[in-house]
C-alpha positions as CSV (number, residue, x, y, z in Angstrom):
1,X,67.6,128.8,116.3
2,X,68.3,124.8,116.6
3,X,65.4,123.2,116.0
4,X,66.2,121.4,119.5
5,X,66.5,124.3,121.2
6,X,63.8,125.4,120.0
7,X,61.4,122.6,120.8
8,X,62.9,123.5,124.7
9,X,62.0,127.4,124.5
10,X,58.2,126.5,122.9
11,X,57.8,123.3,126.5
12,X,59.6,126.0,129.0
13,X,57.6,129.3,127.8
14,X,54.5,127.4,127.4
15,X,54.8,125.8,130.4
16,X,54.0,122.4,128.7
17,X,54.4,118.9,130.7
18,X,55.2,117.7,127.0
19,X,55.2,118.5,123.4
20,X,54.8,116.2,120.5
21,X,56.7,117.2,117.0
22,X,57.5,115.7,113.9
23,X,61.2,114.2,112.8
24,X,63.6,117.4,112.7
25,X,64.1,119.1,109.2
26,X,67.6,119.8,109.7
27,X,66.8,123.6,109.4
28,X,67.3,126.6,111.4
29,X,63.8,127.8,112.7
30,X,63.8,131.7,111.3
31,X,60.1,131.6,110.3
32,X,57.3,130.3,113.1
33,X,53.6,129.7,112.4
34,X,51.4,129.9,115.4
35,X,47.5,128.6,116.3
36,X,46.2,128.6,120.2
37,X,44.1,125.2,120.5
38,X,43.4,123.2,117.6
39,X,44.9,124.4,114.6
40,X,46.1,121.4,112.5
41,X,43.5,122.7,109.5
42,X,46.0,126.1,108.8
43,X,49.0,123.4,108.6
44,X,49.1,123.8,105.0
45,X,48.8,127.8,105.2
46,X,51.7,127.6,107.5
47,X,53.5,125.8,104.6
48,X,52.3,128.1,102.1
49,X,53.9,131.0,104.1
50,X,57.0,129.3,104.6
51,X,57.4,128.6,108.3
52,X,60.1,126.7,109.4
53,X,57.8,125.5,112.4
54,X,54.1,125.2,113.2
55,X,53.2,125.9,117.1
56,X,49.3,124.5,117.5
57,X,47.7,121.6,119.4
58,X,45.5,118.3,119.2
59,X,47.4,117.0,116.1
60,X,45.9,113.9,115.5
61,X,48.3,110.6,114.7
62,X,48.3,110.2,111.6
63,X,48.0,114.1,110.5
64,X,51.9,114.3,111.7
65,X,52.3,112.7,108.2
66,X,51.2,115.7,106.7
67,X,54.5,117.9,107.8
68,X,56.0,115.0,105.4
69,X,60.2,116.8,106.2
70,X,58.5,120.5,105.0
71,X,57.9,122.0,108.2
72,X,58.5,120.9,111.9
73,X,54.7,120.3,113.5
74,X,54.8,120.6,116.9
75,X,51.8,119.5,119.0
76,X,52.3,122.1,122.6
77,X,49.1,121.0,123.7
78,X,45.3,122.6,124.0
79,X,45.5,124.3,127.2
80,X,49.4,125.2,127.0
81,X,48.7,127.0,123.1
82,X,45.8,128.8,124.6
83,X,46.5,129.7,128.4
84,X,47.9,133.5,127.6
85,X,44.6,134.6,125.5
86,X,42.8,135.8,128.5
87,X,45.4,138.4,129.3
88,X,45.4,139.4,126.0
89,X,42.1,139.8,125.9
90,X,41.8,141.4,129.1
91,X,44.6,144.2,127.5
92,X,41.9,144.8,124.5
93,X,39.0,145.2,127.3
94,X,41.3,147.8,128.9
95,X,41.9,149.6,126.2
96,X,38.5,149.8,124.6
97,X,36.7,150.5,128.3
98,X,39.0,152.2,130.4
99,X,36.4,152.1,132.9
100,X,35.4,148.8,132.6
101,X,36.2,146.2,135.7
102,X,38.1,143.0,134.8
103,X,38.8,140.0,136.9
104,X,40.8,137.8,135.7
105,X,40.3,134.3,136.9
106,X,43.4,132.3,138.8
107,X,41.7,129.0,138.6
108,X,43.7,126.2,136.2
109,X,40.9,124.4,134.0
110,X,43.6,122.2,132.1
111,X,42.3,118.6,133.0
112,X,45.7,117.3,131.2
113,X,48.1,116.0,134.0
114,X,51.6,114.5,132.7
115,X,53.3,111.8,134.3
C-alpha cells in the first residue's frame, strides 16, 4: 500500500480526528507494527522486525527523530489506538465463561476533541 493511503486507512478505521507521522520513506507499507496507547518504547523492536510502519500513540516531539527515514512513525492517538480492546476483551470473557454476563459500556471517555 502507498504510504498516503495508508496514513487515510489507519485516520478512517480508527476513527481518528488526526494523526501525526513522520516524513514518508518512499516505501510500500507491506510490513505494520502495532501498540494500543503509548508505545513509542517498542519503536526500535518495530525496526528490528522490519516494519514498514509503526501504528502507536503519545509520540513525544522530539522522539519523531528517532524513525530517522527507517520506518514511518505514525502517532493515531491514545484513545483512537486503544478504543477496540474492550471488545476484544469481552470475546476472551466469552469464551473462557460462557456463562458469564458482560456489558459493555457505550459511554466515550476520549477527553481529546479536534478542531
Amino acid at each position: 500500500m502507498e504510504e498516503k493511503d495508508f496514513l487515510d486507512y489507519v485516520k478512517s478505521t480508527l476513527k481518528a480526528g488526526g494523526i501525526r507521522y513522520t516524513e514518508l520513506t518512499g516505501k510500500k507499507i507491506k510490513k505494520v507494527a502495532i501498540c494500543g496507547g503509548s508505545g513509542f518504547f517498542l519503536l526500535p523492536n518495530a525496526i528490528r522486525a522490519k516494519a514498514d510502519a509503526y501504528v502507536t500513540s503519545d509520540v513525544k516531539y522530539h522522539q519523531f527523530f528517532d524513525a530517522d527515514g527507517r520506518i514511518l512513525l505514525v502517532d493515531a492517538g491514545h484513545y483512537e489506538t486503544e478504543q477496540y480492546t474492550i471488545e476484544l476483551i469481552s470475546e476472551l470473557l466469552n469464551q473462557k465463561f460462557a456463562t458469564f454476563a458482560i456489558r459493555l459500556t457505550k459511554v466515550t471517555t476520549n477527553p481529546v476533541n479536534y478542531l
